[in-house]
C-alpha positions in Angstrom: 13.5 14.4 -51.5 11.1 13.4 -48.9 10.3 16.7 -47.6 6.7 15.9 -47.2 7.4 12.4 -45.7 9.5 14.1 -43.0 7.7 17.2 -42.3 4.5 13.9 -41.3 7.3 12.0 -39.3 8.1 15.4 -36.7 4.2 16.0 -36.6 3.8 12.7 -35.6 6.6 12.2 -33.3 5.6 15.7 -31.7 2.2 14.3 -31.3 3.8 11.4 -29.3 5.2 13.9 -27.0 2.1 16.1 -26.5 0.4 12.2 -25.3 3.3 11.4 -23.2 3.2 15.0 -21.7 -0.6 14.4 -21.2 -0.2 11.0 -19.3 2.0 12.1 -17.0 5.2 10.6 -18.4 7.8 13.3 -19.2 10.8 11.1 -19.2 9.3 9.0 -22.4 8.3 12.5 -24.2 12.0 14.0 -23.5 13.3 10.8 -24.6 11.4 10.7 -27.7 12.5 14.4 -29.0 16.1 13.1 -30.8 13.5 11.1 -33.2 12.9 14.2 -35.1 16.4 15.3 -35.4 17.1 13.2 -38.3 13.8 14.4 -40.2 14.7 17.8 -39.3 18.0 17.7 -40.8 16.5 16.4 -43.8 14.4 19.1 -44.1 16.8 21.5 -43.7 19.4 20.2 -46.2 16.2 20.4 -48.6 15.9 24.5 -47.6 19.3 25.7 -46.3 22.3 24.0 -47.7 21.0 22.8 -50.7 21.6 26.7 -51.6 24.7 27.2 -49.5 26.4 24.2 -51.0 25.2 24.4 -54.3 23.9 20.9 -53.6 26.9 19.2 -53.1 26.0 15.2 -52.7 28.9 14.6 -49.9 27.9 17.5 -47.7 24.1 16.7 -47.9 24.7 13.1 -47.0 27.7 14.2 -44.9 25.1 16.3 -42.7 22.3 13.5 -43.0 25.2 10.7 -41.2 25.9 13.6 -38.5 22.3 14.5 -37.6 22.3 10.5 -37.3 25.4 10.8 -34.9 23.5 13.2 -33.0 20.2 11.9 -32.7 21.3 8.6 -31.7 23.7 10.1 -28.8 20.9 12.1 -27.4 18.6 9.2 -27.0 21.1 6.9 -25.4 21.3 10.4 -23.0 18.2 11.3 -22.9 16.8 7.2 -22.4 18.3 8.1 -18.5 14.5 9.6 -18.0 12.7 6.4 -18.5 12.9 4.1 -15.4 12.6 0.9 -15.9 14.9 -0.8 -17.2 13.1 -3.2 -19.9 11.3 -0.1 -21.2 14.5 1.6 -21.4 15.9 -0.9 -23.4 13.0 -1.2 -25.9 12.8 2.4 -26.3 16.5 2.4 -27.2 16.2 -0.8 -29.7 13.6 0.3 -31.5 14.6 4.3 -31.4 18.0 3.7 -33.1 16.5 0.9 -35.6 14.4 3.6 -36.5 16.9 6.4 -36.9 19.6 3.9 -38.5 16.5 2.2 -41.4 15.6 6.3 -41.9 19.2 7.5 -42.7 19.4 4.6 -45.2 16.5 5.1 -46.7 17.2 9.1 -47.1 20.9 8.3 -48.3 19.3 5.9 -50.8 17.0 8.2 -52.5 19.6 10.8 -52.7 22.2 8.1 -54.2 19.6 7.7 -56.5 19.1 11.2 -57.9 22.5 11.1 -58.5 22.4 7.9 -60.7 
């Protein structure tokens, strides 16, 4: 269920950060760690619950909507680093349209291993 497709999307996203680090912009980098919550979670509903809840469909997507929750309250806190304004707002446009169109896409395929 994606595991391979998310373990690329945190390598990527870290290697965002390790550029922003290097430029000298901090604020972007911390503002761009929530992105791999919602990978992360994915991952570990692959390794952890899956056993703990005997795969249970609503706990799995249950966890998936909450990492979601998470993520997306972060980088609305963690967008306070970035200083201007426009930036800001882009970064928090296109961050949550990314975090929402990945949750769909991860509830999808696991709606369709059920059907």
């Amino acid at each position: 269920m994606y595991s391979v497709e998310c373990f690329a999307i945190i390598l990527i996203i870290l290697v965002i950060i390790i550029v922003f680090f290097r430029v000298h912009k901090p604020g972007y980098a911390l503002a761009s760690l929530p992105l791999c919550i919602l990978p992360f979670a994915q991952l570990l509903n692959k390794v952890v619950f899956k056993e703990v809840t005997s795969g249970n469909i609503a706990v799995i997507i249950g966890v998936i909507i909450g990492a979601l929750i998470v993520a997306c309250i972060l980088t609305g806190l963690l967008s306070g680093n970035i200083q201007n304004k426009k930036a800001r707002a882009s970064y928090l446009s296109v961050a949550g349209l990314f975090q929402l169109v990945l949750c769909l896409v991860l509830i999808s395929k696991i709606i369709k291993i059920i059907i």
